[in-house]
N, C-alpha and C positions, 0 to 999 in steps of 0.2 A: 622399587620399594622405598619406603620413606626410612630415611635415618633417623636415629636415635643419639640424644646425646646423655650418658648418666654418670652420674657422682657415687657412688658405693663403696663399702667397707670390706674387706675381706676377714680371715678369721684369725690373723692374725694382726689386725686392727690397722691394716694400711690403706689407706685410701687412694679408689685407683679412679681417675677420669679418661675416658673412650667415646668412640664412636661407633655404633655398629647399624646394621640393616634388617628394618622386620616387618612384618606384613601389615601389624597393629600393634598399639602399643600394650593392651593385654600379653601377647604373646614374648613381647620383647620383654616383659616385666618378670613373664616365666621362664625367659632363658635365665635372666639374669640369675634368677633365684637358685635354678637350679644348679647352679655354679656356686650355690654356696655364698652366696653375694647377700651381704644387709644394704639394701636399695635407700640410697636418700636423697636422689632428685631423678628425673627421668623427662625427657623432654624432646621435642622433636624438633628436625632443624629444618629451616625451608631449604629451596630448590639451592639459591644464590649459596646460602651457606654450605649445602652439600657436595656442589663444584670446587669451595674452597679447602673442603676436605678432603679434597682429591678423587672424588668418586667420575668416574667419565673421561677422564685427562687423558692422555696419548701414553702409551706404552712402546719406547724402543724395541726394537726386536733386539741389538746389543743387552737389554737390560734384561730377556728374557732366556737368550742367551748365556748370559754368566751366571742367573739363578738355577737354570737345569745342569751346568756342570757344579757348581757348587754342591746341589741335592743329590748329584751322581755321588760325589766323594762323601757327602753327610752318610747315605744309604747305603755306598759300597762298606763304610769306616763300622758300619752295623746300629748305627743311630736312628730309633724312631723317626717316624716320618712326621709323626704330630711335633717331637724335642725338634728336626731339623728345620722344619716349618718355620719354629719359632723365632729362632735363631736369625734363618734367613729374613722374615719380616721385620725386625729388631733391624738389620744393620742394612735395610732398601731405604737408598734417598728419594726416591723417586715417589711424591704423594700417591701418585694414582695409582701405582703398582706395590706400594707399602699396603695400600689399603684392601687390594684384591687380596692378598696373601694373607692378609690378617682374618680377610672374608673366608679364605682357602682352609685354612688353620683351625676355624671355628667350626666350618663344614664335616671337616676330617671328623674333628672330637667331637660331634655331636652323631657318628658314625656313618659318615658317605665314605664312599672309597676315594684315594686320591685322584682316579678319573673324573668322577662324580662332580668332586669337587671344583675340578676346573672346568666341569663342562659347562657350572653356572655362570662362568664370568665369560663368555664367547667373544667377548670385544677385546680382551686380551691372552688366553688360551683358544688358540686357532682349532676347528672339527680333526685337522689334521695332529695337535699337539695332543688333544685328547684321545684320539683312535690310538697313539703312538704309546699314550703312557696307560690307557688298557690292557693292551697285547705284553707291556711288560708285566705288568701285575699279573696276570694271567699263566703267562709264561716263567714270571721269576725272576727276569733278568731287568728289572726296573731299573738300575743304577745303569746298563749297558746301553738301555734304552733313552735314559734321559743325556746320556755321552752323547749317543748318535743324535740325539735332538737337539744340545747344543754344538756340534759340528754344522747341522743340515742350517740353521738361525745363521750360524757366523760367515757360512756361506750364502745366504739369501740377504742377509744384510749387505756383505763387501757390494753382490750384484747390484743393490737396490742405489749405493751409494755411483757406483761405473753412471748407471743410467741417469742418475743427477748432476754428474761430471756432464755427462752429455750432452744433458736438455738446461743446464740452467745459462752456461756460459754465452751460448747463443739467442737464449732466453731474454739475458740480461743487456747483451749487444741491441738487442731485435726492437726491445725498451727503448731504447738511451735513443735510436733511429728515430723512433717516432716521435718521440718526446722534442729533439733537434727540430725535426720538418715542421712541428705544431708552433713551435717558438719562431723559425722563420716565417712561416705564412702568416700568426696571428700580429707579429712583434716587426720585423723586417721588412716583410714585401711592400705593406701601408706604408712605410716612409718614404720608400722611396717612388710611392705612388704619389704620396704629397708632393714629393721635391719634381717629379717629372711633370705634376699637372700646372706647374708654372711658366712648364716651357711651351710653344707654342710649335709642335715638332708633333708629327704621328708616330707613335710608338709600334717598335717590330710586333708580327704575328706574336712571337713567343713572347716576348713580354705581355702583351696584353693576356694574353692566356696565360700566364704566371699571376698577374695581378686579379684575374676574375677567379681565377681559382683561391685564391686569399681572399676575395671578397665574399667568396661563399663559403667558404671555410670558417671566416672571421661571423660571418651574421649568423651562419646557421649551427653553429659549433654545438651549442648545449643538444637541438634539437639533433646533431647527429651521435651525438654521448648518449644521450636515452634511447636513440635510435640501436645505438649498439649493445647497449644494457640487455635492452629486451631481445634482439637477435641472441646474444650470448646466453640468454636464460631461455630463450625456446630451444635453443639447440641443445642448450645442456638437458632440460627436460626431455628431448627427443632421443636422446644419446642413452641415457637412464632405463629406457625401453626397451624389449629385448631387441625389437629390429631394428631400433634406431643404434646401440650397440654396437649386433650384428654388422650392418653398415658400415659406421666410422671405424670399429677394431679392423673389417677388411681395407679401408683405404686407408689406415694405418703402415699394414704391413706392404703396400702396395707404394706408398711414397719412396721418392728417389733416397738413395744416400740414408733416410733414418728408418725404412721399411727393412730392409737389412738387418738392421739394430734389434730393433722390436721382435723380429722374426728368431732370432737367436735369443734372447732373453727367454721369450715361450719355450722353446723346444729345452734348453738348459733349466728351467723351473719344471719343466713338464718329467725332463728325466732325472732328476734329482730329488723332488717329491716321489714320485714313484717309484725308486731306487729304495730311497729310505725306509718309504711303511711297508716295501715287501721285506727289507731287510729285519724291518722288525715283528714280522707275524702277521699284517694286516693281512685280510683275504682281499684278493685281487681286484671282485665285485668295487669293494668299501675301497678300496686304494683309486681306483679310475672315478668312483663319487669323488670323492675327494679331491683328486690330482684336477679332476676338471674345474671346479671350484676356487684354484688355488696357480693356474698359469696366467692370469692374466690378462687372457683374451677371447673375445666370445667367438671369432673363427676356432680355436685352436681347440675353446670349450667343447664346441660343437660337436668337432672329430673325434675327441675323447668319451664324449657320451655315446658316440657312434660303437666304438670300441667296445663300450661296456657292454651295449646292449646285444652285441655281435659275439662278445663272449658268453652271453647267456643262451646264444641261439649254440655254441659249441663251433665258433670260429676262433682262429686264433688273435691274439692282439695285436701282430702286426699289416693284417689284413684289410682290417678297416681304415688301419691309416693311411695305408697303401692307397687306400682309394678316396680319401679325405683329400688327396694333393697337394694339401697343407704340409708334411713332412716334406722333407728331402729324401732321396732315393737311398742315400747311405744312412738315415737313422733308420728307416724303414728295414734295413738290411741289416744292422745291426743286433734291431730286433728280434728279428725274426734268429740269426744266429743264435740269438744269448735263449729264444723260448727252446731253439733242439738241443741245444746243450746244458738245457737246463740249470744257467745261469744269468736269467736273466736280470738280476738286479745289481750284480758285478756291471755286466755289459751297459747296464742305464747308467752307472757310474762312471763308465767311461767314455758316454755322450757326453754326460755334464761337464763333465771335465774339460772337454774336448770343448766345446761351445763356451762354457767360462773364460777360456784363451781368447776363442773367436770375440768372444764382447769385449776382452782387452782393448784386442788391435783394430776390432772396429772403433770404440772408443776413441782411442788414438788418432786412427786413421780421421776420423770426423771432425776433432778438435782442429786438427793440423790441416784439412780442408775448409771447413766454415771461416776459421780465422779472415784470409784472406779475402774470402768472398763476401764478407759482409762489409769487410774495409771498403772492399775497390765497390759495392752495391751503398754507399755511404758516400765515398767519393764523385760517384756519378750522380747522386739526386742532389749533393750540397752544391757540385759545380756546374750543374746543370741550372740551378735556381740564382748561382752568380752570375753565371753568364749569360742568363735571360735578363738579369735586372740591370747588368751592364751595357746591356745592348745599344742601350738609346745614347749614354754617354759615348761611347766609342761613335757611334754617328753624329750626334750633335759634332764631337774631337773633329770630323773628317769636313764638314761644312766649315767649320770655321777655318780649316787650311784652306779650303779649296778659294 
């Protein structure tokens, strides 16, 4: 929708300047009014201008996180939710989530529910934070409901950060590798091509296959840069797909050492989403929408729509997982406990919990494995490319004793 930017008086003759979102500018002209508002410029702002008002910009999940306990303690303390609103958007740094809230606030007072309200912004109120804060209203217990929302964030957050401990470290080693070998082959190897083609000596197998591979390296380099651009963009578009997806998420969880990782992530997002929105009233149906939408992974998606649609037929939930082989044998078993004792949203809590440990020490375990291996996988490509290009010296060294 196109922003609005206006200049106006209110009735007590202060002049206020904002921003807000409307279909056209007739109608933005009628909200204003109806607010009581003496309109004295009204304008609209381009695309450029309205990224810099923060419309579209990234939303922490810590930042949405401290706004639903804050609105717990506003709501519990017995404070309107339009006053607590207010309040809350007043004192958010964050442009992009200042301005949702501002959007949220204006939604309320113009009479949506506070579901409603957030269900317009879906780039930063998740289908899951919406269903969540329904079932409160509904139920009553909004302020209990928005606690357990910012519990469920503070924990999806820490996860989200583990998994970036994980993947950047080696990430960033993985970098520095390649970037080393591009600077020898393009920068190194040619010198000491120049300095050996003075001598009059046949140079070792390895070396010459050192130096041809820098020479094709060195001539063809842009054309294999584009080369890679475009493989990295079919794949990506192929990935975006559902069975391209499908594909990469299974040889995701199937790689060594970071398959493990991945695999526990899902199942701890998968039981702690689902833990939550049954804890807080969703119906089961809506909860497996959701929870599948929300682990991560399109195997894991899979099995959970499997579930859903298994529950409709009057199977139980732990059945279909069972037979997805995507779970482990003991969540599956847990499951199935927590549906006969009719607790099962305790029991998903104490998968999560369970597997939030496991992502520790896998964590752990991974940082304190890679390290090494990427060293001595560094060591063998840089010493291996010394000791090709030294080859010829140490033979010229041995003719000259002989």
């Amino acid at each position: 929708m196109p922003l609005f930017e206006y200049v106006a008086k209110d009735r007590t003759g202060n002049t206020i300047n904002d921003v807000f979102e409307a279909p056209e500018r007739q109608m933005a002209l009628d909200k204003l009014r109806s607010q009581n508002l003496i309109v004295i410029s009204l304008k609209e702002k381009s695309a450029a201008l309205k990224r810099m008002a923060g419309i579209g910009g990234r939303v922490k999940l810590d930042d949405i996180a401290v706004f639903s306990r804050q609105l717990a303690t506003l709501v519990d303390s017995g404070i309107p939710i339009l006053e607590g609103l207010d309040v809350l958007y007043q004192q958010t740094e964050n442009k992009s989530f200042r301005e949702a809230l501002r959007r949220v606030r204006d939604g309320v007072e113009t009479g949506l529910s506070l579901s409603a309200a957030f269900a317009k912004h879906p780039k930063v109120f998740s289908p899951l934070y919406v269903s969540m804060v329904r079932a409160g209203e509904s139920s009553g217990m909004l302020d209990e409901i928005l606690d357990r929302l910012a519990v469920y964030l503070e924990k999806t957050a820490a996860l989200q950060r583990k998994i970036k401990a994980a993947l950047v470290y080696p990430g960033v080693v993985s970098g520095m590798a390649l970037a080393i070998t591009a600077v020898l082959f393009i920068k190194v190897v040619p010198v000491f091509r120049e300095v050996f083609a003075g001598f009059a000596i046949d140079l070792p197998t390895p070396t010459r296959i050192m130096i041809a591979i820098s020479d094709l390296f060195k001539q063809y380099f842009l054309i294999w840069l584009i080369s890679m651009g475009i493989l990295g963009f079919l794949v990506k578009r192929f990935a975006s797909t559902n069975k391209g997806r499908f594909l990469f998420d299974g040889i995701l969880l199937k790689l060594p050492v970071f398959g493990i990782l991945f695999t526990k992530v899902a199942i701890s997002k998968f039981a702690r989403t689902l833990s939550t929105l049954l804890k807080s009233g969703v119906p089961i149906l809506a909860c497996l929408d959701i929870v599948s939408k929300t682990c991560g992974n399109r195997v894991f998606e899979v099995a959970i729509i499997a579930a859903h649609d298994g529950i409709k037929e009057g199977e139980s939930i732990s059945a279909p997982l069972a037979k997805s082989k995507v779970f482990p044998p003991m969540v599956v078993k847990m499951v199935a406990i927590g549906e006969k004792s009719g607790e099962i949203e305790k029991m998903l809590g104490k998968i999560a919990d369970f597997y939030d440990e496991q992502v520790d020490a896998a964590v752990t375990a991974l940082t304190s494995l890679i390290e090494p291996l990427i060293i001595a996988f560094l060591g063998i490509l840089i010493g291996t490319i010394v000791i090709c290009m030294f080859l010829p010296i140490f033979q010229m060294s041995s003719l000259v004793n002989v």
